[in-house]
VOGU-3710 file (C-alpha; in Angstrom, 3 decimals, decimal comma):
1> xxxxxxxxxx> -16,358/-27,236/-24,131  -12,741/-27,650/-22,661  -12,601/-30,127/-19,904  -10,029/-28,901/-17,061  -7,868/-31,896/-15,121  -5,252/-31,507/-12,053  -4,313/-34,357/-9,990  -3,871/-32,753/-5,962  -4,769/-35,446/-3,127  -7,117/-32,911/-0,946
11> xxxxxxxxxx> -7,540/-33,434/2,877  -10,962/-33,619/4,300  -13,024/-30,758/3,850  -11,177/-29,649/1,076  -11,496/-29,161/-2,505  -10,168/-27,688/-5,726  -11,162/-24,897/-7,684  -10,207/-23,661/-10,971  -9,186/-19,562/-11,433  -9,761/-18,653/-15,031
21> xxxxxxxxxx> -11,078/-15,180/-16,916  -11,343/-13,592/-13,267  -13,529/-16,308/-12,268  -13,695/-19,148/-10,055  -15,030/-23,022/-11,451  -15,824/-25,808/-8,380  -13,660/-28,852/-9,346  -15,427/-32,411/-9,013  -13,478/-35,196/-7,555  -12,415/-38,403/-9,500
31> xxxxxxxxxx> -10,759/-41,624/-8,906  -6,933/-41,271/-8,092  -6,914/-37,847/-7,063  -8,066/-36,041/-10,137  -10,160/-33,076/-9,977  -11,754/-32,009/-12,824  -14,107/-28,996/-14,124  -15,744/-28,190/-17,873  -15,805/-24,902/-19,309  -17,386/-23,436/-22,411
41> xxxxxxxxxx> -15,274/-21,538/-25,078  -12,967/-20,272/-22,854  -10,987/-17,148/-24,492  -7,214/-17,784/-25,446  -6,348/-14,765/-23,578  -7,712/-16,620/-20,683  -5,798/-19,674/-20,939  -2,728/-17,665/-21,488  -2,864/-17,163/-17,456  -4,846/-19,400/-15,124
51> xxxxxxxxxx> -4,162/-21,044/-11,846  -5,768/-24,102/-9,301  -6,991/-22,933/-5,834  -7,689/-25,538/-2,475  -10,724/-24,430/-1,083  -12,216/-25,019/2,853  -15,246/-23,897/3,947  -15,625/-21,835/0,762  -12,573/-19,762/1,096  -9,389/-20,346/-0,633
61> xxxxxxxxxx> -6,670/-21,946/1,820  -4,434/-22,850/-0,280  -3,154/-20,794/-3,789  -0,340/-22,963/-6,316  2,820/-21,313/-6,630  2,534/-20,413/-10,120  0,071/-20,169/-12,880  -0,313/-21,685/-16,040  -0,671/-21,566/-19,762  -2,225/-23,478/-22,443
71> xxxxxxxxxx> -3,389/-24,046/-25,795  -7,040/-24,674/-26,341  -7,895/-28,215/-26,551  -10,883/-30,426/-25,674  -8,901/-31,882/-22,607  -6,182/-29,979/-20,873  -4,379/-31,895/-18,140  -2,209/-29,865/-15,713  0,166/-30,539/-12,766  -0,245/-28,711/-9,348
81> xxxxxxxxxx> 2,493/-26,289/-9,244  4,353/-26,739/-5,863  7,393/-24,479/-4,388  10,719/-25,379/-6,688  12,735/-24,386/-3,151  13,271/-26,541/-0,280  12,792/-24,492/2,830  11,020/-21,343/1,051  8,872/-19,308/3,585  6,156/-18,729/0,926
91> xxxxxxxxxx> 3,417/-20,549/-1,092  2,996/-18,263/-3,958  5,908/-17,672/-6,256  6,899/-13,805/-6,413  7,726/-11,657/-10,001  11,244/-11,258/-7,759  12,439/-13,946/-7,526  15,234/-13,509/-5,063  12,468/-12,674/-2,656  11,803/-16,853/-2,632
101> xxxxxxxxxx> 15,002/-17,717/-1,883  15,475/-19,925/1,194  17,262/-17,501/3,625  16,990/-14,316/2,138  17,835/-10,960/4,303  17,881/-7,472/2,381  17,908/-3,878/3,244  16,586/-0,776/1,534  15,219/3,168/1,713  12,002/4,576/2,518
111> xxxxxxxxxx> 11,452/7,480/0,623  8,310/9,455/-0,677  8,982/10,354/-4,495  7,767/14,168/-3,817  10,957/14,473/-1,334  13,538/13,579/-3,660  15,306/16,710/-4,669  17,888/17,214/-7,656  19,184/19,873/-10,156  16,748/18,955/-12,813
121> xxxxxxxxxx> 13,563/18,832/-10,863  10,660/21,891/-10,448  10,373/22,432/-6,720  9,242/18,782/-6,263  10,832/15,186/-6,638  10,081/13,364/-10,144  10,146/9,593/-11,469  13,132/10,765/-13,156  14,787/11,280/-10,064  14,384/7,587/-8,710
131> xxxxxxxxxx> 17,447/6,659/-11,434  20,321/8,262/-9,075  18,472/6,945/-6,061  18,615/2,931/-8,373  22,308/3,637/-8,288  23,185/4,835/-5,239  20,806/1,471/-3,906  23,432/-0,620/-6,039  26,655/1,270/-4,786  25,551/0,459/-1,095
141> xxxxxxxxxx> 23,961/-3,076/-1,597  20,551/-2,151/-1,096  17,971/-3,769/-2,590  14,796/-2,488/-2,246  13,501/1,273/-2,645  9,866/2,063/-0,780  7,697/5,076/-1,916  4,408/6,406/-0,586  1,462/6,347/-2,663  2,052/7,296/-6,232
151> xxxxxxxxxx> -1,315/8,481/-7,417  -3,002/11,481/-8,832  -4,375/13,224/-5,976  -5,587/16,881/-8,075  -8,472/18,776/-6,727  -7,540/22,058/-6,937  -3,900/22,658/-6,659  -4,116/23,393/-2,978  -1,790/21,677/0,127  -5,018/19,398/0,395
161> xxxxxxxxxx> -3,317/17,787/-2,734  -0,396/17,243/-0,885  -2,006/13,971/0,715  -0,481/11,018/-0,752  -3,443/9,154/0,608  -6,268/10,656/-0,668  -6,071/9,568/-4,112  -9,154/11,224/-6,700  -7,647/7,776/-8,508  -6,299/4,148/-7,504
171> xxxxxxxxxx> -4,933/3,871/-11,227  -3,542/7,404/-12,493  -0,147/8,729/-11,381  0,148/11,975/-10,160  1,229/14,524/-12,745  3,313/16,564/-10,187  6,137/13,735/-10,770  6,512/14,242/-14,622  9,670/15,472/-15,799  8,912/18,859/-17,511
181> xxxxxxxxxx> 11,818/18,503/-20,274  10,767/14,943/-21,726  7,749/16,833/-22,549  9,779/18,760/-25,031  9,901/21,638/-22,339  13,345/23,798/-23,138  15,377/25,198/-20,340  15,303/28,540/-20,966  15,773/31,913/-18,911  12,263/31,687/-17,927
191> xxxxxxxxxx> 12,377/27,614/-17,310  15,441/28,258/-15,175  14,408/31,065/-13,194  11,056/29,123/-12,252  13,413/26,006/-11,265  15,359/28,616/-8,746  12,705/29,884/-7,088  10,792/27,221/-6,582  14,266/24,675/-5,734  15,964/27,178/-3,472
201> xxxxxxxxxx> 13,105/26,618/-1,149  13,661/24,190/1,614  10,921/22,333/1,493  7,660/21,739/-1,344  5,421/25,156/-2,019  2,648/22,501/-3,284  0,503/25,308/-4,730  3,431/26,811/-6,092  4,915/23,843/-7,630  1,413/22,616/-9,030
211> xxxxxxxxxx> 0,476/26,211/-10,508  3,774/26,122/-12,481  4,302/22,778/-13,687  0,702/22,661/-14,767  1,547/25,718/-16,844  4,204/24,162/-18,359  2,237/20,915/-18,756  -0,398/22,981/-21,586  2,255/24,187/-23,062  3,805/21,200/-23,846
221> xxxxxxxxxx> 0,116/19,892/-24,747  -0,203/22,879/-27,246  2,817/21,962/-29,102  2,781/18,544/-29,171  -0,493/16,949/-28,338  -1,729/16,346/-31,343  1,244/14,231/-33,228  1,554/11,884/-29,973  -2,278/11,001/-29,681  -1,892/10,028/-33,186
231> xxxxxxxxxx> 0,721/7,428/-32,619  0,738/3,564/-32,168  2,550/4,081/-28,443  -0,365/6,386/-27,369  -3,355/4,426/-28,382  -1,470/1,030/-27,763  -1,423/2,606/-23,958  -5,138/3,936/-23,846  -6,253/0,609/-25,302  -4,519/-1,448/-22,376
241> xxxxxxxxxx> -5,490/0,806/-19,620  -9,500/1,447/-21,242  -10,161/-0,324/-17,821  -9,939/2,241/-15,914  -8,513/5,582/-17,636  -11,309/6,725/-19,624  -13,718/7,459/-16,864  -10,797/8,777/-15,025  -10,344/11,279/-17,866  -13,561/12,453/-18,131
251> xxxxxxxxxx> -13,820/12,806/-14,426  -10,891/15,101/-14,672  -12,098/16,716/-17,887  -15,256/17,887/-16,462  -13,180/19,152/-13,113  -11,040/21,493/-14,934  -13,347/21,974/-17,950  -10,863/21,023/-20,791  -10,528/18,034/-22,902  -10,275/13,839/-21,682
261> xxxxxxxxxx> -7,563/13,696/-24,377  -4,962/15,931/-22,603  -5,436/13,833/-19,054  -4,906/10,637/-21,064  -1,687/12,275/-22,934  -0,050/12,971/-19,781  -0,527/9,723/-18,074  0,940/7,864/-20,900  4,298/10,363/-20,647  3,918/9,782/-16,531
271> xxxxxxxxxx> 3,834/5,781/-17,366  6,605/6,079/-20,144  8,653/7,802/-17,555  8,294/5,729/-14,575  8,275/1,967/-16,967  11,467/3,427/-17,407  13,354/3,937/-14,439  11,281/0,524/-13,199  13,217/-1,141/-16,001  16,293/0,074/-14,934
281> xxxxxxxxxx> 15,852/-0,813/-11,566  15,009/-4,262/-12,287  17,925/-4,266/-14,636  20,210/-3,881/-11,808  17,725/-6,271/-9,048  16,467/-3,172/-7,410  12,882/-3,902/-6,747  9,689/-0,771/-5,859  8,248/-1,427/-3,400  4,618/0,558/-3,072
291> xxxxxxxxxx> 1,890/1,658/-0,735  -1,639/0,942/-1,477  -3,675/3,456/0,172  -6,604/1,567/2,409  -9,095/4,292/1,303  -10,691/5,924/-1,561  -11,727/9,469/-1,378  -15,703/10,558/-1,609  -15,210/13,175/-4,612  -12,742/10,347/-6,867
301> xxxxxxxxxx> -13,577/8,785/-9,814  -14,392/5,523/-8,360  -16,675/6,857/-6,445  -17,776/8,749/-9,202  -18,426/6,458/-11,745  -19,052/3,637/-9,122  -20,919/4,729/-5,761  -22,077/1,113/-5,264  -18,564/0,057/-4,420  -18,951/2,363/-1,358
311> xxxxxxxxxx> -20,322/3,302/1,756  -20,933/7,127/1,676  -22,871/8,273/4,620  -19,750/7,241/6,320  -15,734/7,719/6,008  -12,739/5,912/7,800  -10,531/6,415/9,927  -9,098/4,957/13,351  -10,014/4,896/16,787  -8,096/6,741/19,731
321> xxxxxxxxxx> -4,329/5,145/19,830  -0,136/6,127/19,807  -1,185/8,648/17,569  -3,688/10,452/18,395  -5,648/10,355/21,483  -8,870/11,787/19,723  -8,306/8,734/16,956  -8,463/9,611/13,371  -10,906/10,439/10,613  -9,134/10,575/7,611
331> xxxxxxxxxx> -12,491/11,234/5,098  -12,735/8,809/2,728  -15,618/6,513/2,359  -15,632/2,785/3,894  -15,970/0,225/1,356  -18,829/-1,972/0,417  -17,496/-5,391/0,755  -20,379/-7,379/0,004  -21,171/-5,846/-3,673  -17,707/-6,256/-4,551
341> xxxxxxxxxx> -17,562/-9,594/-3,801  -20,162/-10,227/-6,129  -17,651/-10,276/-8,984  -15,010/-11,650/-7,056  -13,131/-8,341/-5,989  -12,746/-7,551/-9,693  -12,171/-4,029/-8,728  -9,102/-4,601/-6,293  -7,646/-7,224/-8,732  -7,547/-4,411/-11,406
351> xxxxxxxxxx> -5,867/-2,077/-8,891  -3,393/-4,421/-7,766  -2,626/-5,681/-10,951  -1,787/-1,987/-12,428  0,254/-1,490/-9,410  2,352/-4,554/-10,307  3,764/-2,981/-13,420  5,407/-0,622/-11,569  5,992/-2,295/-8,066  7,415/-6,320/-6,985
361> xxxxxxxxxx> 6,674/-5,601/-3,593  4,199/-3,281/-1,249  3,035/-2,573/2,122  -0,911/-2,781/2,838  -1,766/0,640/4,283  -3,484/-0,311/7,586  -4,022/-3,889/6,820  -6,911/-4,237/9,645  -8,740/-2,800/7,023  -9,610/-6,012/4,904
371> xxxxxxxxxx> -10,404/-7,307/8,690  -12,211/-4,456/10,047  -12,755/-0,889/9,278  -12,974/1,987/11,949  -15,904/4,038/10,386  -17,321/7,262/11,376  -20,581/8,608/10,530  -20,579/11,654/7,690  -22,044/13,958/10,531  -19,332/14,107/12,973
381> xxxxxxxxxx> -15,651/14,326/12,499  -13,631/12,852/15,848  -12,792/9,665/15,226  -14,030/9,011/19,049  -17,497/8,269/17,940  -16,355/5,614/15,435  -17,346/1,685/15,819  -15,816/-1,158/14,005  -16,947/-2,404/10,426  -18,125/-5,388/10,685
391> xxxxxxxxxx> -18,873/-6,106/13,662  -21,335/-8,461/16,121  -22,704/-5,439/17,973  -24,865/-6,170/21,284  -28,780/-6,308/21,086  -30,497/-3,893/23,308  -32,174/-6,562/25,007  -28,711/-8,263/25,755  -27,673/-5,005/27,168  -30,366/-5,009/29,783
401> xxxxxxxxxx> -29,747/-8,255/30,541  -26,512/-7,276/31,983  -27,977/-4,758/34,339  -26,198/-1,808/32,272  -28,228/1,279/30,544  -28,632/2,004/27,032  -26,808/5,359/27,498  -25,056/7,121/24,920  -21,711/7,733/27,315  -21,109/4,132/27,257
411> xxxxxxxxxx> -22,843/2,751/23,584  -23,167/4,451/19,956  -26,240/2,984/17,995  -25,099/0,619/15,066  -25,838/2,665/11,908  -27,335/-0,205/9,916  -29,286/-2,160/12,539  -31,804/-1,018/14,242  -32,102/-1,964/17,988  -28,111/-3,119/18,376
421> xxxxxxxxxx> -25,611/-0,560/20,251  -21,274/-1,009/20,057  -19,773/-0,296/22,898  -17,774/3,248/22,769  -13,998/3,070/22,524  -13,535/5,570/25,534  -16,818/5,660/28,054  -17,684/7,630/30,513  -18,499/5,689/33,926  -19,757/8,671/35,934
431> xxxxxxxxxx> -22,720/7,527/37,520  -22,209/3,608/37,389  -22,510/1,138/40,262  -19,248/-0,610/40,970  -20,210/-3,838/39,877  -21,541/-2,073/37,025  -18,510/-0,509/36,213  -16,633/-4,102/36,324  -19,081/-5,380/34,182  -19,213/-2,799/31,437
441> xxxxxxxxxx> -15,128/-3,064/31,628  -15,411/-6,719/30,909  -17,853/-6,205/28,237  -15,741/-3,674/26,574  -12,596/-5,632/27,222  -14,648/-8,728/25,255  -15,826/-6,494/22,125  -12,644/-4,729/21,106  -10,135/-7,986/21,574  -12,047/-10,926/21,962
451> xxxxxxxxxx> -15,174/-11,311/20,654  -14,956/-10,662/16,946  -11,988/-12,741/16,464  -13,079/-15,952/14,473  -15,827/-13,381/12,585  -12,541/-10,865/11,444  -10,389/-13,949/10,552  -13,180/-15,349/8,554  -14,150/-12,364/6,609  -10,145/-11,332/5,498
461> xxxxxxxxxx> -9,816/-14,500/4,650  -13,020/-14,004/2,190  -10,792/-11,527/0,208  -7,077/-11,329/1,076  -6,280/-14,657/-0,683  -8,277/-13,782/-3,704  -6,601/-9,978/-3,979  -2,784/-12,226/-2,810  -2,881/-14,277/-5,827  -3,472/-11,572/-8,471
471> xxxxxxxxxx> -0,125/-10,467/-8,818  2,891/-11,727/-8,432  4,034/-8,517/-5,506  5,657/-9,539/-2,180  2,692/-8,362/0,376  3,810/-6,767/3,451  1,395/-5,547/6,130  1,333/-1,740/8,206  0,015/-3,872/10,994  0,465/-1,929/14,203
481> xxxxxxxxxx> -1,794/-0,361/16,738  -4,448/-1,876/18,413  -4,256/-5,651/17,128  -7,230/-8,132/17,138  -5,477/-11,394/17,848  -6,831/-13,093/14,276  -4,586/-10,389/12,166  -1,379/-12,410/12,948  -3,158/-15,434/12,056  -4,102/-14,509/9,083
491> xxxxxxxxxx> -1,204/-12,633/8,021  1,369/-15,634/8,652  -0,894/-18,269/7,013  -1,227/-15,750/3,739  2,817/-15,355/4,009  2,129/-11,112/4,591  5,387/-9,598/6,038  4,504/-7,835/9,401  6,187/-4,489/10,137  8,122/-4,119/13,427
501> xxxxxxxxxx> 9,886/-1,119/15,008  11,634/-0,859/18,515  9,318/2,377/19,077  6,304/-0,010/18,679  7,259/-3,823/20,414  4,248/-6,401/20,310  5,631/-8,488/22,879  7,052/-10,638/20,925  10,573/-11,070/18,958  10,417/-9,857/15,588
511> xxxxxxxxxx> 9,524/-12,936/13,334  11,749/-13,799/10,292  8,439/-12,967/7,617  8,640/-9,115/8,762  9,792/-5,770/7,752  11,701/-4,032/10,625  12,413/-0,134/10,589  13,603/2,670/12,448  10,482/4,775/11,890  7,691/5,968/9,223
521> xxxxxxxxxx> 6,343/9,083/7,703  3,780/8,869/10,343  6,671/8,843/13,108  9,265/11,206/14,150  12,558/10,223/13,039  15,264/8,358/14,392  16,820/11,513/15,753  13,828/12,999/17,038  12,450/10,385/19,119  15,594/10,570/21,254
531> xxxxxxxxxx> 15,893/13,067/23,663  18,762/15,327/22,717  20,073/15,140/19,285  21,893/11,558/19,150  25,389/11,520/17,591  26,189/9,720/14,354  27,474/6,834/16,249  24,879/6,104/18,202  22,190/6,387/15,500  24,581/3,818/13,484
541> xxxxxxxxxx> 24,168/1,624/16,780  20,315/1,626/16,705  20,325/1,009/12,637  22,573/-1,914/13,268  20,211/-3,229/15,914  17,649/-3,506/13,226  19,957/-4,970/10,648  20,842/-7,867/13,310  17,464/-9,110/14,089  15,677/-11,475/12,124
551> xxxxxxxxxx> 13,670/-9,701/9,842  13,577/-10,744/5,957  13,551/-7,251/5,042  15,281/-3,901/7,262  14,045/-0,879/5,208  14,811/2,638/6,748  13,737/6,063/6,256  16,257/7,954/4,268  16,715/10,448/7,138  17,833/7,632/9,851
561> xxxxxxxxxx> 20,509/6,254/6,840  21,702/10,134/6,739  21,504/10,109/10,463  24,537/7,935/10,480  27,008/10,529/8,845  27,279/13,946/10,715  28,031/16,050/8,005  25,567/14,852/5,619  22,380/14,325/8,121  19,404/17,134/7,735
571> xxxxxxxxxx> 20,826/20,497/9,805  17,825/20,659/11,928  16,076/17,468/13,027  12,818/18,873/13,491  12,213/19,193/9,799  13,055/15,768/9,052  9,437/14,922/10,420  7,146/13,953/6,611  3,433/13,728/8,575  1,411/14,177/11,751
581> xxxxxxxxxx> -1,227/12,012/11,453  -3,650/13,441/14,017  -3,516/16,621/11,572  -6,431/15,573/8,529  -4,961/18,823/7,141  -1,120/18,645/7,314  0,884/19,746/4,627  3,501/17,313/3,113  6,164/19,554/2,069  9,174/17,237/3,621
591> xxxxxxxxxx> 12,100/17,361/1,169  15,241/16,487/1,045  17,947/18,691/1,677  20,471/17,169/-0,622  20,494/16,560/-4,778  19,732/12,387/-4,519  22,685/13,010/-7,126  25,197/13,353/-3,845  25,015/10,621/-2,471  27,081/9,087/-5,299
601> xxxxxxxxxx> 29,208/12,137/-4,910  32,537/11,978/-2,588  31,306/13,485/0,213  28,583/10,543/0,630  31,871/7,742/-0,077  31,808/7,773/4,167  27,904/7,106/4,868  28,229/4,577/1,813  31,351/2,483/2,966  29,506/2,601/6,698
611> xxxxxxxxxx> 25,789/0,949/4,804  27,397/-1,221/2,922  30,026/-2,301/5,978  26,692/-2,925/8,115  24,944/-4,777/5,461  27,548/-7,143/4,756  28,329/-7,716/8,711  24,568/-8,667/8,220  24,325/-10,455/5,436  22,141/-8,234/3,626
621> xxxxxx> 24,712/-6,764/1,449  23,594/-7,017/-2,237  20,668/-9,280/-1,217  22,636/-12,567/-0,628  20,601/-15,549/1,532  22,496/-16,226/4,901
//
C-alpha cells in the first residue's frame, strides 16, 4: 500500500483527487491542508506519470500544471504544481513551451498534407514533403504549421477516400502520404513515367493516385517485408502501439483479404517518416498543429471491434446554418457518452495521446460536439430532421399544456423516449393561430439557445477536462455556427483557443485566447469571397488586419499567404476552394499549384520579405511575446 500526500488549501465545495494508471482516487482531507489517498501496488510505470485534480460537484475544475514522478515508497509526499509564469493565460503546462509564455503572438499556415505538391511526390502530397514547408515556416518566422486530419481513411480506393474526416481509424495514418522511395522503391523509367502522369495533373486523381501507390506499396512489401518485421524497430513499434493497431490490422486484413502483417509494416514506415520530419520541426520550434475529426465512421475499426462505444441507428451531422441551408449529415455514428465514461474516456485519452506524438497543438473539429451532438436518424439523410444530443426534450403533456399540437411540422419524436417531442429546427406554421404562432416561436427560441444551457455546460465539463489533461497539446476549438451561450463558458474556463474570422463575427472583439484566420477548407478563400478578384495589395491589407488584432495565434490558409504576391497566387481563384461542405460526396482533390520547394526559391524572396515584414510589424515574427 503506498499512501499518496499533497498539501492544496481547497475552497468550499471542493476537493482533491488523485490521477494515476488512467484512474481517478477521492483524496480525504487532513489537518493543515493535506489531502491524502492510499493505493495498493501501484505499477512503476504508473508513478512514472501522475497528476492531482480539484474537484466540484464531481467534475474536475481545476487540473495542476504539470505531472509528476516518483519512486515507489510507502509514503510519497508531493507539492501542487502551480504555473512557473506570472501572467500566463493557461493552467495546464503545454509540451511547447513557448505557447505558456506571458504575451505570446505567433502566426502560421493552414495546409492539408494531400495538397502539398513537389518533384518527389506520386500525384499526392507526402510527410516527406512537410520538411521544405518546416523551412520555408523558419525563413518567414512562422511558427506553427496546421494540417487536416491525418488518418487512414481506405475503403476502396474511390474519391469517397478522399474525406479527411471519415477516418476507418482514429490511430493509423493514411498510407497515401508514404514516400514511395524510403520503401526501397527505385526511380526508374516506369517509377518516373507514373510520377508524370499522375504530377502533371492539376489537381489529386484519388483513384489514380491510390491504385498506383498501392501497387508500388506490395512491391516494396515483396522485397522487403520479411527482414523489417524481423527487426527490434518493427516489433519495438507494434509492441507500443498493441493498443490499438492490431485490431486495426486485422480489420484491414480481412477488407482486402491479405495479411495483418503488411498493414502493420506500413504504418511503422508511415510513423518512421512523419517522427521524422516532427523532429525536425521541433528542432527548429516549428510546432503541428492537428485536427481531430468529431466523428467516427459506421464501417471503422472502432466501430468494428467496439460497437458499444457508439450509437448506430443514428449518424451526425449539423442542423441548417452558413453552410448549408438543408444542414448537414455527414454519416458517421454519434457517440455513446455514457459507456465511455465508465472507464473514464479511456478511449479518447488513447486517441489523444497518439495524436500528441506527432502534434503540440490541435483544433477540436466542431467542438459543440463534447456539448451536444446534431444527430440524425439512420433512415433519413437531410440533416433537417435532426434534434440535439442530449437534450431536455418537451413531454407531450407539456406540449398540450401550451395550447400547441403534437404535429410533426412543428416536433420530431425523441428517438429514445417515448412520449417526449424536440421542437424542429425549421417548422412549418401553416395553419397556426397567431398567438399560437408567438408561442411556438418562443418555445423554439427557448430550446435551441436557452434552455439547455446549464445541462450542455455540465455535461462538457464531464469530459473535456478529463480528455484536456491527457496530453500536453495546446487545444483550440472550431467553434462557430449556431452557439449555445455555455460553449464560451466552458471553453475560456478550460483555456480552449476560440477560432475567429471577419467572414464569421460573434459580436464580440476577438479575445486574446483565440485563433483568427482568413478562411478554412470549408470556406471559399480569401480571394473568392470578394467580389471581383482582389489585388495583391489589398489581400495583404485584410491579412494584416488579422495579424493586428489580438489573437494568440493568426494561422492562414496557404492560398490567402499566396494571395499576397501576384505572380505566385493560384491562376484561377476558383480552384483554390479545398471543400463544400453541404456536398457529403465532394471530392478533395485541391492541390497546390507550386513545388512547396519554391517557396524557398527566388521567385518566393518577395511574398517572404512581405510575411515576415508583417509579422514583425506584429510582433509575431519568429514567435517572440509582445
Amino acid at each position: 500500500m503506498v499512501r499518496f500526500t499533497v498539501q492544496y488549501y481547497t475552497e468550499w465545495g471542493e476537493s482533491l483527487a488523485l490521477v494515476l494508471g488512467r484512474k481517478k482516487y477521492p483524496m480525504t482531507w487532513q489537518d493543515g491542508g493535506v489531502w491524502c489517498v492510499d493505493v495498493e501496488d501501484p505499477s512503476t510505470e504508473d508513478l512514472k506519470d501522475y497528476t492531482y485534480v480539484v474537484m466540484k460537484d464531481g467534475l474536475i475544475f481545476r487540473p495542476e500544471w504539470g505531472h509528476h514522478s516518483s519512486r515507489k515508497a510507502r509514503v510519497i509526499k508531493d507539492k501542487w504544481i502551480d504555473c512557473p509564469f506570472a501572467g500566463c493565460d493557461f493552467t495546464r503546462g503545454h509540451t511547447a513551451g513557448i505557447f505558456d509564455v506571458p504575451g505570446f503572438r505567433c502566426a502560421g499556415t493552414a495546409v492539408p498534407v494531400f495538397s502539398l505538391r513537389s518533384r518527389g511526390d506520386m500525384g499526392i502530397g507526402e510527410f516527406r514533403d512537410l520538411r521544405p514547408l518546416v523551412d520555408w515556416a523558419v525563413g518567414t518566422g512562422q511558427c506553427v504549421i496546421q494540417l487536416l486530419p491525418i488518418n487512414d481513411t481506405t475503403r476502396q480506393g474511390g474519391w469517397d477516400d478522399s474525406y479527411p474526416y471519415s477516418p476507418v481509424s482514429s490511430f493509423a495514418l493514411n498510407p497515401m502520404y508514404i514516400h514511395l522511395q524510403d520503401l526501397g522503391i527505385r526511380e526508374d523509367k516506369r517509377f518516373r513515367e507514373d510520377q508524370k502522369r499522375l504530377n502533371e495533373l492539376p489537381e489529386i486523381d484519388y483513384p489514380a493516385v491510390f491504385a498506383t501507390k498501392t501497387a508500388y506499396m506490395r512491391q516494396a512489401w515483396q522485397a522487403r517485408g520479411t527482414k523489417d518485421t524481423a527487426g527490434a524497430a518493427f516489433r519495438k513499434f507494434c509492441t507500443q502501439n498493441s493498443l490499438w493497431l492490431d485490431e486495426y490490422c486485422r480489420f484491414c486484413a480481412q477488407r482486402d483479404g491479405d495479411t495483418p502483417e503488411y498493414h502493420a509494416w506500413i504504418q511503422y514506415h508511415l510513423d518512421k517518416q512523419l517522427s521524422e520530419v516532427v523532429s525536425y520541426a521541433r528542432s527548429h520550434e516549428v510546432y503541428f498543429k492537428g485536427d481531430l475529426p468529431i466523428g467516427v465512421s459506421a464501417d471503422s475499426a472502432e466501430a468494428t471491434y467496439h460497437p458499444e462505444l457508439f450509437n448506430l441507428d443514428c449518424t451526425a451531422g449539423a442542423p441548417p446554418d452558413f453552410f448549408s441551408a438543408d444542414g448537414q449529415n455527414w454519416g458517421f455514428p454519434t457517440y455513446n457518452w455514457d459507456r465511455m465514461a465508465e472507464n473514464d474516456f479511456a478511449w479518447w485519452k488513447a486517441r489523444l495521446r497518439k495524436m500528441s506524438e506527432y502534434f503540440d497543438a490541435f483544433r477540436i473539429d466542431h467542438i459543440l460536439g463534447f456539448f451536444r451532438i446534431w444527430e440524425i436518424p439512420v433512415s433519413v439523410s437531410s440533416g433537417m430532421y435532426g434534434h440535439f444530443n442530449p437534450a431536455l426534450p418537451y413531454s407531450s403533456d407539456e406540449i398540450k399544456g401550451m395550447g400547441l399540437p403534437l404535429s410533426d411540422k412543428l416536433f420530431l419524436k425523441d428517438l429514445r423516449r417515448k412520449g417526449f417531442w424536440h421542437p424542429r429546427i425549421s417548422p412549418v406554421l401553416d395553419g397556426l393561430e397567431e398567438w399560437q404562432k408567438d408561442r411556438f416561436n418562443n418555445l423554439h427560441t427557448d430550446f435551441f439557445y436557452h434552455r439547455h444551457n446549464d445541462f450542455w455546460r455540465r455535461y462538457a465539463l464531464r469530459k473535456l477536462p478529463e480528455l484536456l489533461g491527457a496530453t500536453g497539446m495546446l487545444a483550440c476549438g472550431e467553434d462557430l455556427g449556431m452557439i449555445p451561450d455555455c460553449v464560451g463558458e466552458v471553453m475560456a474556463h478550460e483555456r480552449i483557443l476560440s477560432l475567429e474570422m471577419p467572414m464569421m463575427e460573434k459580436g464580440r472583439p476577438w479575445p486574446r485566447l483565440s485563433v483568427c484566420a482568413t478562411s478554412s477548407h470549408d470556406m471559399e478563400t480569401l480571394r473568392m469571397q470578394q467580389g471581383e478578384d482582389p489585388s495583391a495589395g489589398a489581400c495583404r491589407d485584410i491579412l494584416n488586419g488579422c495579424l493586428r488584432s489580438d489573437s494568440m495565434m493568426a494561422i492562414f490558409p496557404i492560398q490567402d499567404w499566396l494571395s499576397m504576391d501576384a505572380e505566385l497566387r493560384h491562376p484561377k481563384r476558383e480552384e483554390e476552394r479545398i471543400n463544400e461542405p453541404a456536398n457529403p460526396h465532394h471530392h478533395w482533390r485541391f492541390r497546390m499549384h507550386l513545388n512547396v520547394d519554391e517557396l524557398l526559391e527566388e521567385k518566393a524572396l518577395g511574398l517572404n520579405s512581405q510575411i515576415r515584414s508583417l509579422l514583425a510589424e506584429n510582433y509575431r515574427l519568429f514567435c517572440l511575446p509582445k
